[in-house]
N, CA, C and O atoms as CSV, one atom per row, in Angstrom:
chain,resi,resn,atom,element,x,y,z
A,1,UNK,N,N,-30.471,61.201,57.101
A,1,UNK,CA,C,-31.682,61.490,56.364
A,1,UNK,C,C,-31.374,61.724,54.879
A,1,UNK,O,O,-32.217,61.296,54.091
A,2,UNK,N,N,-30.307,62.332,54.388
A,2,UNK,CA,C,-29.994,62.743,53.217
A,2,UNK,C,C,-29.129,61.467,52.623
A,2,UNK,O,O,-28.725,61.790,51.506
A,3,UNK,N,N,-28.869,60.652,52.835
A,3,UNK,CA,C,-28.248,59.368,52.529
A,3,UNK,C,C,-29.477,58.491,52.610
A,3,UNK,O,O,-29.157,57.488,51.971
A,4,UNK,N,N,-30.463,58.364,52.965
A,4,UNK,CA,C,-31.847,57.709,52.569
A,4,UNK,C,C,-32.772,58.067,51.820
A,4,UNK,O,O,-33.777,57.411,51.546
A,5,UNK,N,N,-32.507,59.061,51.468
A,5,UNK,CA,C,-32.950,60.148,50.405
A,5,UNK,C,C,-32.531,59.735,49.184
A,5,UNK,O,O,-33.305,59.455,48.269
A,6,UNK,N,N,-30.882,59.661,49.093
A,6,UNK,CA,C,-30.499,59.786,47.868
A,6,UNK,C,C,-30.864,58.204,48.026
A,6,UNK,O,O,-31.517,57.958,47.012
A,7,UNK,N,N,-30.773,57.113,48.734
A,7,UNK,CA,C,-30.447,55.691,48.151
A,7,UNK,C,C,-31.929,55.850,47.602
A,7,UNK,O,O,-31.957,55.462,46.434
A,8,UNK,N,N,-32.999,56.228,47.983
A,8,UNK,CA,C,-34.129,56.113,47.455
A,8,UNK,C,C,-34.516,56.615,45.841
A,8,UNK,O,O,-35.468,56.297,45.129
A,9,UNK,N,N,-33.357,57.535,45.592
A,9,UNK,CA,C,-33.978,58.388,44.675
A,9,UNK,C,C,-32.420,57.351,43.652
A,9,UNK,O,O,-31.955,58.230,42.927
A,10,UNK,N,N,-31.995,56.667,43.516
A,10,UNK,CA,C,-30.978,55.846,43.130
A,10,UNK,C,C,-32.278,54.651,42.856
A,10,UNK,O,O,-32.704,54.636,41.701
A,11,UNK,N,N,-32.901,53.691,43.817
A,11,UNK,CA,C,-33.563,52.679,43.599
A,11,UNK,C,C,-34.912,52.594,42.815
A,11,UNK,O,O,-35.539,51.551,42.626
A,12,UNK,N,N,-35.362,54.174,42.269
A,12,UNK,CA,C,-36.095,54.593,41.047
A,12,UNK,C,C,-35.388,54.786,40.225
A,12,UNK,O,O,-36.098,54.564,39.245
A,13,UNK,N,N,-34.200,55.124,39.768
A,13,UNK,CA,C,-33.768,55.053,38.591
A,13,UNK,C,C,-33.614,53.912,37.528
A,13,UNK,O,O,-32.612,53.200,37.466
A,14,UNK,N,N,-34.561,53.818,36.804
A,14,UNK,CA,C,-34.140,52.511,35.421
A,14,UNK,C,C,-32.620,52.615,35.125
A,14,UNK,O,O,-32.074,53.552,34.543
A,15,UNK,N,N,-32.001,51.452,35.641
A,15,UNK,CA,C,-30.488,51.101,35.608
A,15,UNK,C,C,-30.221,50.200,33.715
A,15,UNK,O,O,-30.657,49.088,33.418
A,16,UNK,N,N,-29.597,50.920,33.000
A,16,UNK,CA,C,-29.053,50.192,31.694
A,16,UNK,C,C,-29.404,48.886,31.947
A,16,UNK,O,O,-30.503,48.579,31.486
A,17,UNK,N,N,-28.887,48.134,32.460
A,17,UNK,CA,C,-28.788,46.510,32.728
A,17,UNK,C,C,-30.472,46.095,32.919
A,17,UNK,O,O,-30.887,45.025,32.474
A,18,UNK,N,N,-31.121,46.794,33.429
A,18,UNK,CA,C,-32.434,46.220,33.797
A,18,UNK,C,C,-33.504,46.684,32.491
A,18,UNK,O,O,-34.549,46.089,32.227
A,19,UNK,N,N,-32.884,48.087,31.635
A,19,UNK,CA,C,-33.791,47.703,30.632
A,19,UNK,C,C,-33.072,46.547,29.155
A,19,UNK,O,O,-33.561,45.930,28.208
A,20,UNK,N,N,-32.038,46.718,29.582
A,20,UNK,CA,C,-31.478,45.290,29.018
A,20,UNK,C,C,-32.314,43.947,29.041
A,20,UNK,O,O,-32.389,43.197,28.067
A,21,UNK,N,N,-32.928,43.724,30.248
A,21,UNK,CA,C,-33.309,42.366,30.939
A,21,UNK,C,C,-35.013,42.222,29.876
A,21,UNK,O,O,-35.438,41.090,29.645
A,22,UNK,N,N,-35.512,43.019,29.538
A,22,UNK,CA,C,-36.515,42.676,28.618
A,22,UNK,C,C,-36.235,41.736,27.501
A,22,UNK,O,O,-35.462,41.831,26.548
A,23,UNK,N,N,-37.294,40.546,27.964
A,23,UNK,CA,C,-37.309,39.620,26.902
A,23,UNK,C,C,-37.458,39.592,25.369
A,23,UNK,O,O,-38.242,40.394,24.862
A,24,UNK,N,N,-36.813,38.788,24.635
A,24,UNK,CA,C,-36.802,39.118,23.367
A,24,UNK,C,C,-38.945,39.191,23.136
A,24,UNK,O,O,-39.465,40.096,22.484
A,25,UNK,N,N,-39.544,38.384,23.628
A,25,UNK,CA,C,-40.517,38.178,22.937
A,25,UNK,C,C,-41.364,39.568,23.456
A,25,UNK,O,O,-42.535,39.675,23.089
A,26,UNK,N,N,-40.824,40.519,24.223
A,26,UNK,CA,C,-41.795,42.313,24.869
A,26,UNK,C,C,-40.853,43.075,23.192
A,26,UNK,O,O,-41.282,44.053,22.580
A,27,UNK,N,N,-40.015,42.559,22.939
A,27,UNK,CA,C,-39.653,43.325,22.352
A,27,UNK,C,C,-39.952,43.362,20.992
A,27,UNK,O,O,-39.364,44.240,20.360
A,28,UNK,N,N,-40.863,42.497,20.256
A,28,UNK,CA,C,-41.905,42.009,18.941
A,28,UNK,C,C,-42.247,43.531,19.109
A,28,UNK,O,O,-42.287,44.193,20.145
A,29,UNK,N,N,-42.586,44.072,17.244
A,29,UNK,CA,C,-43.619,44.915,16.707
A,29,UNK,C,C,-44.711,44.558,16.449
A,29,UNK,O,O,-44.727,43.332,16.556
A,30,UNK,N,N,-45.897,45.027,16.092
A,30,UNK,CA,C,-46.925,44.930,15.588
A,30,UNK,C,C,-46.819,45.486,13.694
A,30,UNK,O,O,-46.732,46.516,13.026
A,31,UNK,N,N,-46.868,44.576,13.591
A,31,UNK,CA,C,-47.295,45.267,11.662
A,31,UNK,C,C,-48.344,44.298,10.863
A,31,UNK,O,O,-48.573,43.099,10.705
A,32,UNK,N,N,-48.799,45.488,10.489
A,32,UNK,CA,C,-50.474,45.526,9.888
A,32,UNK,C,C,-51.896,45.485,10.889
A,32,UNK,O,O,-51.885,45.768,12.086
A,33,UNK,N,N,-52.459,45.291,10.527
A,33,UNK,CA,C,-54.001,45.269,11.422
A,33,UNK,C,C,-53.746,44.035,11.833
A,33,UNK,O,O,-52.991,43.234,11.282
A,34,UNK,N,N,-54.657,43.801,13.243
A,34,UNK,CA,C,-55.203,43.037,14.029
A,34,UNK,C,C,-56.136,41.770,12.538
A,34,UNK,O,O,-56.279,41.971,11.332
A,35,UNK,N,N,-56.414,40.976,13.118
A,35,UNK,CA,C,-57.131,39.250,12.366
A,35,UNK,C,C,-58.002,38.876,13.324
A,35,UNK,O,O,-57.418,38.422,14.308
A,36,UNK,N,N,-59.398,38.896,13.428
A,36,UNK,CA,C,-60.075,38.177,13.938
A,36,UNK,C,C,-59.714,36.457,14.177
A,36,UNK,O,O,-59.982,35.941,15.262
A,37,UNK,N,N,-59.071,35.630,13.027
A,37,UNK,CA,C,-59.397,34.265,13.154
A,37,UNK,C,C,-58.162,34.020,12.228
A,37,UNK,O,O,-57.992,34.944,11.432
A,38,UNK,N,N,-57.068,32.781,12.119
A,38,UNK,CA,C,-56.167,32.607,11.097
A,38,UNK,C,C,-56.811,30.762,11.458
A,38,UNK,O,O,-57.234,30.043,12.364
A,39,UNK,N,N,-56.469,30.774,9.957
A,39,UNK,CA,C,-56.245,28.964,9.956
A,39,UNK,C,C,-55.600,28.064,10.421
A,39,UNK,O,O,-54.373,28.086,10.521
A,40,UNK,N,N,-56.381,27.080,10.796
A,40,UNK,CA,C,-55.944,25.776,11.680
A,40,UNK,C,C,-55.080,25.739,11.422
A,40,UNK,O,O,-54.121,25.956,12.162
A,41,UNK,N,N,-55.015,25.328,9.779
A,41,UNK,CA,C,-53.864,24.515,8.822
A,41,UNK,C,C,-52.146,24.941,8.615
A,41,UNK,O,O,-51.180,24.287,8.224
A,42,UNK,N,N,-52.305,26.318,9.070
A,42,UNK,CA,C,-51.334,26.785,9.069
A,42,UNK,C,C,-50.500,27.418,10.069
A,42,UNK,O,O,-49.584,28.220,9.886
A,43,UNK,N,N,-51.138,26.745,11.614
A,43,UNK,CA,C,-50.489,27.145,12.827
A,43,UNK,C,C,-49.727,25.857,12.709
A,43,UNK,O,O,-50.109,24.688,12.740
A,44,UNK,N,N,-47.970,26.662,12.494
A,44,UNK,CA,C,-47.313,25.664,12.557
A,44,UNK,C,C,-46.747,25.359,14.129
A,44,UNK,O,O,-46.482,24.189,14.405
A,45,UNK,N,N,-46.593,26.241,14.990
A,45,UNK,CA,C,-46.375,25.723,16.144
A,45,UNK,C,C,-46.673,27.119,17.326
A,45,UNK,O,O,-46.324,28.170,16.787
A,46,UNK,N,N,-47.267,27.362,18.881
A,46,UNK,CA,C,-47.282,28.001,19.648
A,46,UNK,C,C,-46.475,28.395,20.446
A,46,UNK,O,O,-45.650,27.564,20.829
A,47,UNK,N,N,-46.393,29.924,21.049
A,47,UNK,CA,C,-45.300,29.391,22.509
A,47,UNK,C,C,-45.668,30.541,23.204
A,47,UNK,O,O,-45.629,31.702,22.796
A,48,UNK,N,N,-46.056,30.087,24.374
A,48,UNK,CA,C,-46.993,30.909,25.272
A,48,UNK,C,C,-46.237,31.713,26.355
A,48,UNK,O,O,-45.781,30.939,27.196
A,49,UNK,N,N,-46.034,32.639,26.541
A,49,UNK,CA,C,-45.255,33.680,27.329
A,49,UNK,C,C,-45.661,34.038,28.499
A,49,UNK,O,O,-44.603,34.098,29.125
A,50,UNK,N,N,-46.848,34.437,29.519
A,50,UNK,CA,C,-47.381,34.228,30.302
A,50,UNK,C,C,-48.802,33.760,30.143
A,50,UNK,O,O,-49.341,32.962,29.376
A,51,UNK,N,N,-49.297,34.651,31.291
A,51,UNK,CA,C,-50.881,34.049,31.460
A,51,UNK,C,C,-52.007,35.066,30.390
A,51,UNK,O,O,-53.230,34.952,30.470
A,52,UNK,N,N,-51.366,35.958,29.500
A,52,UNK,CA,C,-52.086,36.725,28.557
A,52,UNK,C,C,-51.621,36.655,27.661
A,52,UNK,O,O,-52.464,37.078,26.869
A,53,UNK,N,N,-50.537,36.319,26.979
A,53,UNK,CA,C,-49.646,36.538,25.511
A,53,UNK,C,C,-49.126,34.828,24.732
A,53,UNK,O,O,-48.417,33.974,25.264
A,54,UNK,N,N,-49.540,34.800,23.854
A,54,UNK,CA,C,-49.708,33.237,23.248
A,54,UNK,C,C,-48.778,33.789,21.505
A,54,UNK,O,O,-49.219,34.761,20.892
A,55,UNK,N,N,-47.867,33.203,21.109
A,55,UNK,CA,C,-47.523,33.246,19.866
A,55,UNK,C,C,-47.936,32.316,18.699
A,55,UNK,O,O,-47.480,31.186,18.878
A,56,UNK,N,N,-48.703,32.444,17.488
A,56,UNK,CA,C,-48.894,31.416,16.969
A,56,UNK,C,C,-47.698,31.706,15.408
A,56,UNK,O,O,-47.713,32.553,14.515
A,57,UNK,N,N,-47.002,30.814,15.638
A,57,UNK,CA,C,-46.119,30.638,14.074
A,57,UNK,C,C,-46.446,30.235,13.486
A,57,UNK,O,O,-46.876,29.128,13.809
A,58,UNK,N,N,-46.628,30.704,11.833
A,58,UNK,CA,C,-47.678,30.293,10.947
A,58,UNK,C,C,-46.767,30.011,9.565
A,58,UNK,O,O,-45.980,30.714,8.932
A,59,UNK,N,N,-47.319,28.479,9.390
A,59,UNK,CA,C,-46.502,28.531,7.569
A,59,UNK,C,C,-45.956,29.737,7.287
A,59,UNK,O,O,-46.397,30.811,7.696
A,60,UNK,N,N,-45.052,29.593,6.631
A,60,UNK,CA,C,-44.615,31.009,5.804
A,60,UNK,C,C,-43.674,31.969,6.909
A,60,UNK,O,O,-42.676,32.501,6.423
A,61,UNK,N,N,-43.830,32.094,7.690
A,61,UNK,CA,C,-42.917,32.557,8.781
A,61,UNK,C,C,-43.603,33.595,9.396
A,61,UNK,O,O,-42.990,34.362,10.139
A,62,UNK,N,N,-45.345,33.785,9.091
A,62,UNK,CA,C,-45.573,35.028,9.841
A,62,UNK,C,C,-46.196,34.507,10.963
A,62,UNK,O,O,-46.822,33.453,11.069
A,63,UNK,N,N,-45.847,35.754,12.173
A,63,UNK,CA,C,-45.751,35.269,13.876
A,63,UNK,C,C,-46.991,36.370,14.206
A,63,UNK,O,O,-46.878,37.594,14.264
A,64,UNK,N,N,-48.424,35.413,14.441
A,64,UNK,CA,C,-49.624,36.759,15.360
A,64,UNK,C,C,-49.480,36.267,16.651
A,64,UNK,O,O,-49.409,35.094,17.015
A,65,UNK,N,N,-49.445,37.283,17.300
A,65,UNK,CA,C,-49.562,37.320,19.205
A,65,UNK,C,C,-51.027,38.115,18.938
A,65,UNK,O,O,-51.590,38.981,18.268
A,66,UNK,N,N,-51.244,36.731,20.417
A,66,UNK,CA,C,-52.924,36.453,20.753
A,66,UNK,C,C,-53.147,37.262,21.819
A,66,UNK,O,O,-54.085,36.569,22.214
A,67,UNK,N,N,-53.080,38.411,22.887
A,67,UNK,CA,C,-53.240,38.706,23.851
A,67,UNK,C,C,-54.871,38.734,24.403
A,67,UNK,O,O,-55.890,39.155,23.856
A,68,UNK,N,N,-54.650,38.118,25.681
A,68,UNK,CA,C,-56.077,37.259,25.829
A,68,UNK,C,C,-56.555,38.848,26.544
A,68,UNK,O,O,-55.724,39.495,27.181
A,69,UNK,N,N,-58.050,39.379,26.331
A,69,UNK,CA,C,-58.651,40.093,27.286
A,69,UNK,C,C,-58.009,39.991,28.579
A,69,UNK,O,O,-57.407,40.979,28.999
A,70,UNK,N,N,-58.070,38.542,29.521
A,70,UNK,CA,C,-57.573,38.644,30.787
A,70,UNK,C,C,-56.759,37.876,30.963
A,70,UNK,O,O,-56.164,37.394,30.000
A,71,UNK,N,N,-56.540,37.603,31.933
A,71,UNK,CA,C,-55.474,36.432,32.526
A,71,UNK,C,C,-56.122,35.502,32.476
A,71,UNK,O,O,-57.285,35.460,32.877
A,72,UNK,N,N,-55.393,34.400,31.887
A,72,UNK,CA,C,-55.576,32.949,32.196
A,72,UNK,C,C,-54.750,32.002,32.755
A,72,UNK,O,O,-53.730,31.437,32.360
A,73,UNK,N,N,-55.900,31.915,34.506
A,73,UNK,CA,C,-54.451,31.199,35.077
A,73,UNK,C,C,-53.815,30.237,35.152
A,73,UNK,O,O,-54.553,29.258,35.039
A,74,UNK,N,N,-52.815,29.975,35.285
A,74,UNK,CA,C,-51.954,28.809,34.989
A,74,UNK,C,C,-51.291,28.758,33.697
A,74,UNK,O,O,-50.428,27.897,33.527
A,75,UNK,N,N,-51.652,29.754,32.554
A,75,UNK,CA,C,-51.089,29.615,31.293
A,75,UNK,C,C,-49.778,29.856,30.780
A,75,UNK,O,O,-49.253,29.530,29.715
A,76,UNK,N,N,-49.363,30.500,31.770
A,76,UNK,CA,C,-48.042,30.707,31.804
A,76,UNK,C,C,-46.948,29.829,32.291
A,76,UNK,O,O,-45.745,29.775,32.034
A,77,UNK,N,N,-47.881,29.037,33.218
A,77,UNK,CA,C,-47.226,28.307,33.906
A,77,UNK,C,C,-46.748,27.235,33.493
A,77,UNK,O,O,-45.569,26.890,33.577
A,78,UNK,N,N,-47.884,26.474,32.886
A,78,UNK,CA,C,-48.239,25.160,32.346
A,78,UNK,C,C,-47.719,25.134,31.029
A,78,UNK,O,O,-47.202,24.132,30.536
A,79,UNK,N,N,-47.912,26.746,30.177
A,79,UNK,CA,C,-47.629,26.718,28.957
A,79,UNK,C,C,-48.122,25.581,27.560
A,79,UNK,O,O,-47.576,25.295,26.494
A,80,UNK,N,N,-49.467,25.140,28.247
A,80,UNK,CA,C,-50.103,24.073,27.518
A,80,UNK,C,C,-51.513,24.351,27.081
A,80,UNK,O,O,-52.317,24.428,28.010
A,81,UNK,N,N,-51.994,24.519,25.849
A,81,UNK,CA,C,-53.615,24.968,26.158
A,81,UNK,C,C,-54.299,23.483,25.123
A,81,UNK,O,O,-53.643,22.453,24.969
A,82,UNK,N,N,-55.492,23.666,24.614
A,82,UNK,CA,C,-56.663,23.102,23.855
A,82,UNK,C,C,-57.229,23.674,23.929
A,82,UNK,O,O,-57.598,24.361,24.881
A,83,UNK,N,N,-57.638,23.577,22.512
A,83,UNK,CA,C,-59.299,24.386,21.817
A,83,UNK,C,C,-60.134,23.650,21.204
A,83,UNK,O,O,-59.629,22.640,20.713
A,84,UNK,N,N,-61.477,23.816,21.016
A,84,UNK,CA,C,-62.269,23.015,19.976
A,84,UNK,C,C,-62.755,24.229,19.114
A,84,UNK,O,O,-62.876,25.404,19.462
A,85,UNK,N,N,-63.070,23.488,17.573
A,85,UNK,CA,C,-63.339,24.762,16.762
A,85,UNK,C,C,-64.045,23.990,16.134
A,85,UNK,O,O,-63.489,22.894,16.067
A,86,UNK,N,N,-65.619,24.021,15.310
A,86,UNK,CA,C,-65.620,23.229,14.060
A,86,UNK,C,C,-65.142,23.727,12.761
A,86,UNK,O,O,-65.027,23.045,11.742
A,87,UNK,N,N,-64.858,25.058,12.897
A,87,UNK,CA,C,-64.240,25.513,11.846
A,87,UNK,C,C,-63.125,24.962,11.275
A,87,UNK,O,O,-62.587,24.097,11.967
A,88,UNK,N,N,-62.555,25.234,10.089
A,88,UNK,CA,C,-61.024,25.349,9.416
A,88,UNK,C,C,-60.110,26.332,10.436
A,88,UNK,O,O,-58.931,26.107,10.710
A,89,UNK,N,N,-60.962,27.557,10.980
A,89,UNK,CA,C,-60.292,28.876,11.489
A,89,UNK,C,C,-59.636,28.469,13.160
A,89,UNK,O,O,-59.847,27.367,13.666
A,90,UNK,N,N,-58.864,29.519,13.827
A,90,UNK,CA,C,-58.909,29.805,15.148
A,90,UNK,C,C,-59.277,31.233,15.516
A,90,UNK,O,O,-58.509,32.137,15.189
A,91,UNK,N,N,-60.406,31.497,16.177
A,91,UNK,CA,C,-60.892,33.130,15.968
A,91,UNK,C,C,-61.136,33.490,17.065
A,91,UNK,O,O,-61.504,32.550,17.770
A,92,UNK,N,N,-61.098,34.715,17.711
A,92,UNK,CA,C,-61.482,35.453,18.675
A,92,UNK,C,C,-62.222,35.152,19.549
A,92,UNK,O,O,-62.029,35.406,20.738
A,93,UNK,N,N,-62.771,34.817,19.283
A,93,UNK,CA,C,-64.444,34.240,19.948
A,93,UNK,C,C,-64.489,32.974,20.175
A,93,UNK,O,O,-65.592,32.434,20.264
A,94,UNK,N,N,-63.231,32.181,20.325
A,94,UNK,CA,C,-62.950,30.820,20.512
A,94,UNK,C,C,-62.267,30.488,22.288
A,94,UNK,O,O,-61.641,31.231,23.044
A,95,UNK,N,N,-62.554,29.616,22.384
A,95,UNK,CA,C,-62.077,29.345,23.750
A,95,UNK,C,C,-61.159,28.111,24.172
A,95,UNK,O,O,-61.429,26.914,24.069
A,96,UNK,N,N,-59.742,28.845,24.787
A,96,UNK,CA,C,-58.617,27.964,24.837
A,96,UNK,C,C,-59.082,27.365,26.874
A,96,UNK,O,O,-59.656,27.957,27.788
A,97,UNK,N,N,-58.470,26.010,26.763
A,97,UNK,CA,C,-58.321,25.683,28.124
A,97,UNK,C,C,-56.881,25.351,28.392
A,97,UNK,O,O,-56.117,25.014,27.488
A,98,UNK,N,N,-56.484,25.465,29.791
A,98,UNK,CA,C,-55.406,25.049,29.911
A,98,UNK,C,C,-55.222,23.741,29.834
A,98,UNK,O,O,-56.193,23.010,29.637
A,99,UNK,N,N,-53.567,23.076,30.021
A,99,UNK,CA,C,-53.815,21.730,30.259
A,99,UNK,C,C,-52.476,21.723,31.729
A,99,UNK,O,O,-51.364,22.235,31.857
A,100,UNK,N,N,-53.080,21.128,32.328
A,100,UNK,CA,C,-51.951,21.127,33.240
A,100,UNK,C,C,-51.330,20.124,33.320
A,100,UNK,O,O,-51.676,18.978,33.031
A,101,UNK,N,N,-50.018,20.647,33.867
A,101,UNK,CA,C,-48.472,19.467,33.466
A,101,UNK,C,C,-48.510,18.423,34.954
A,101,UNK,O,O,-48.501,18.845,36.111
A,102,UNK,N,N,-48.553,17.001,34.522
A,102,UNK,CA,C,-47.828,16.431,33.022
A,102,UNK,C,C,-49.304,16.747,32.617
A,102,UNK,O,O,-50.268,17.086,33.302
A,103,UNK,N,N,-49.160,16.523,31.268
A,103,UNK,CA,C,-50.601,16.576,30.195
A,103,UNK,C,C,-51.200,15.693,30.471
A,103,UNK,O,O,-52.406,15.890,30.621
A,104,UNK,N,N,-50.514,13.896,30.732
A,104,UNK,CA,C,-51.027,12.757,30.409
A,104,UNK,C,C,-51.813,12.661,31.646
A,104,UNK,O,O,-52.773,11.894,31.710
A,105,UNK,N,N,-51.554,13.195,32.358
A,105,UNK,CA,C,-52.765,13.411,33.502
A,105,UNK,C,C,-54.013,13.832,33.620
A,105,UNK,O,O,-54.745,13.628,34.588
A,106,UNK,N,N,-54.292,14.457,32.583
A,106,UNK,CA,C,-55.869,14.684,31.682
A,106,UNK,C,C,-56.732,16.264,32.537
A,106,UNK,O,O,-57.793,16.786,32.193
A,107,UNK,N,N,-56.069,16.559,33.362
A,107,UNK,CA,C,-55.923,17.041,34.221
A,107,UNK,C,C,-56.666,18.695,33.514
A,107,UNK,O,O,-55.689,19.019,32.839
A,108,UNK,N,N,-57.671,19.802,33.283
A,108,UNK,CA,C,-57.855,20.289,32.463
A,108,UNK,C,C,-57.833,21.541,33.851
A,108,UNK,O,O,-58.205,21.290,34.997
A,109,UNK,N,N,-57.338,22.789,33.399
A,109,UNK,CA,C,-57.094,23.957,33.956
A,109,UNK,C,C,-58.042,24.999,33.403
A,109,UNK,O,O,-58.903,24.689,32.579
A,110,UNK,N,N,-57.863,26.429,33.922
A,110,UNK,CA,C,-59.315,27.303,33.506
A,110,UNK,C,C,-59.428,27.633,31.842
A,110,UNK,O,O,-58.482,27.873,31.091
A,111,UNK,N,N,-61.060,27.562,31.449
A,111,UNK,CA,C,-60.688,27.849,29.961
A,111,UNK,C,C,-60.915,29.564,30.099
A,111,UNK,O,O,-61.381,30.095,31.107
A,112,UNK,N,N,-60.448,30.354,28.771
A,112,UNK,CA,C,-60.409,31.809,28.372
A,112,UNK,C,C,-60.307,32.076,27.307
A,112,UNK,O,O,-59.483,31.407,26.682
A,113,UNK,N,N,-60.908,32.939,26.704
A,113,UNK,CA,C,-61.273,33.799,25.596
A,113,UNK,C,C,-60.187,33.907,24.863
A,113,UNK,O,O,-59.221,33.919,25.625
A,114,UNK,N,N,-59.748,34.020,23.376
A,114,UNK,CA,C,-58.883,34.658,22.855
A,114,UNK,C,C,-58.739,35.560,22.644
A,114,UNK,O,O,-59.843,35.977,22.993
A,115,UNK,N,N,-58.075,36.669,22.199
A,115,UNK,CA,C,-58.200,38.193,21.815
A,115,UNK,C,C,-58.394,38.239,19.996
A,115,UNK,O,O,-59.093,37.371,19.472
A,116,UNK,N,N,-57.758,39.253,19.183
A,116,UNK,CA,C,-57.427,38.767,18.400
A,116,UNK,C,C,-56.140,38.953,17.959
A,116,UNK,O,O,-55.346,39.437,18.765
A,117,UNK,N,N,-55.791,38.696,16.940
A,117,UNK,CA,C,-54.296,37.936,16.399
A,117,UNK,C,C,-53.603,39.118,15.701
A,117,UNK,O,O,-53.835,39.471,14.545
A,118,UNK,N,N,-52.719,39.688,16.550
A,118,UNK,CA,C,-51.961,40.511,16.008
A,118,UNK,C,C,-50.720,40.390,15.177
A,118,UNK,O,O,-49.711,40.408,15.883
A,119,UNK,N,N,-50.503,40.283,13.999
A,119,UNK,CA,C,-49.046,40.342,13.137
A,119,UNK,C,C,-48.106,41.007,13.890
A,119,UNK,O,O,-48.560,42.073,14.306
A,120,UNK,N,N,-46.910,40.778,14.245
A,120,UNK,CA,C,-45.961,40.928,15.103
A,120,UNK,C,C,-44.123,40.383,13.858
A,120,UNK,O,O,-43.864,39.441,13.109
A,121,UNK,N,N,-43.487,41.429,14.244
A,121,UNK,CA,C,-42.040,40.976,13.949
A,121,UNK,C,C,-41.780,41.267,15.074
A,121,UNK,O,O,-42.314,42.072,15.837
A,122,UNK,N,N,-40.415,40.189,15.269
A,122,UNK,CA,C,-39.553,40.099,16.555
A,122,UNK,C,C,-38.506,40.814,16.444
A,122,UNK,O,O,-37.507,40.217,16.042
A,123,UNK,N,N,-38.394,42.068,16.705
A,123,UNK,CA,C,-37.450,43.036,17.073
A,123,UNK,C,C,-36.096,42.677,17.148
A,123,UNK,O,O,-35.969,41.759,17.957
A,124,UNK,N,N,-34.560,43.167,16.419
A,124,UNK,CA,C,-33.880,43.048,16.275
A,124,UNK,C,C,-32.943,43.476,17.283
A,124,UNK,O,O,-33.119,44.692,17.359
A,125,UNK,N,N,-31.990,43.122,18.145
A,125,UNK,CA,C,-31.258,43.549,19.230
A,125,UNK,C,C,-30.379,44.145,18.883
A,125,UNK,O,O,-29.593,44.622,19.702
């Protein structure tokens, strides 16, 4: 009984190595306020982390993470979205769909809300 005890009270302990195992991208700050909407023109490229957390890299080197209200499924998976905007902007109130893999399969997955765009540095190890 006391040897199932302790292994139990061992298999709650956060082990070094496992908070090691956090990905570089949990480990981003937030600096400055939240952005409703950043420009088309200057999302230089995305990279989507699961089914709630989207990175957009922007000219100039600054990185906002999008965290969606909810899950969107498959987004993590697929790691592929589309939006329509008539704007210049990409804003809050805009709606991404997935695309599911391969792409060329036209194949369109659930659409979801954006959040808004948080300024983020990527934490130094």
């Amino acid at each position: 009984m006391a040897i199932a005890a302790a292994a139990a009270a061992m298999l709650s302990i956060p082990s070094a190595a496992a908070q090691d195992e956090t990905e570089d991208w949990q480990r981003a700050v937030p600096v400055g306020e939240p952005v409703s909407c950043v420009p088309l023109r200057q999302i230089r490229s995305t990279e989507v982390h699961d089914d709630r957390t989207i990175d957009f890299r922007m000219t100039g080197g600054r990185t906002y993470r999008n965290t969606l209200p909810h899950d969107c499924p498959g987004l993590g998976f697929d790691e592929a979205f589309s939006y329509r905007t008539s704007l210049s902007q990409l804003c809050s109130v805009d709606i991404i769909t997935v695309l599911r893999q391969p792409i060329s399969s036209a194949i369109q997955g659930p659409s979801c809300g954006l959040g808004e765009f948080q300024p983020i540095e990527t934490a130094e190890r």
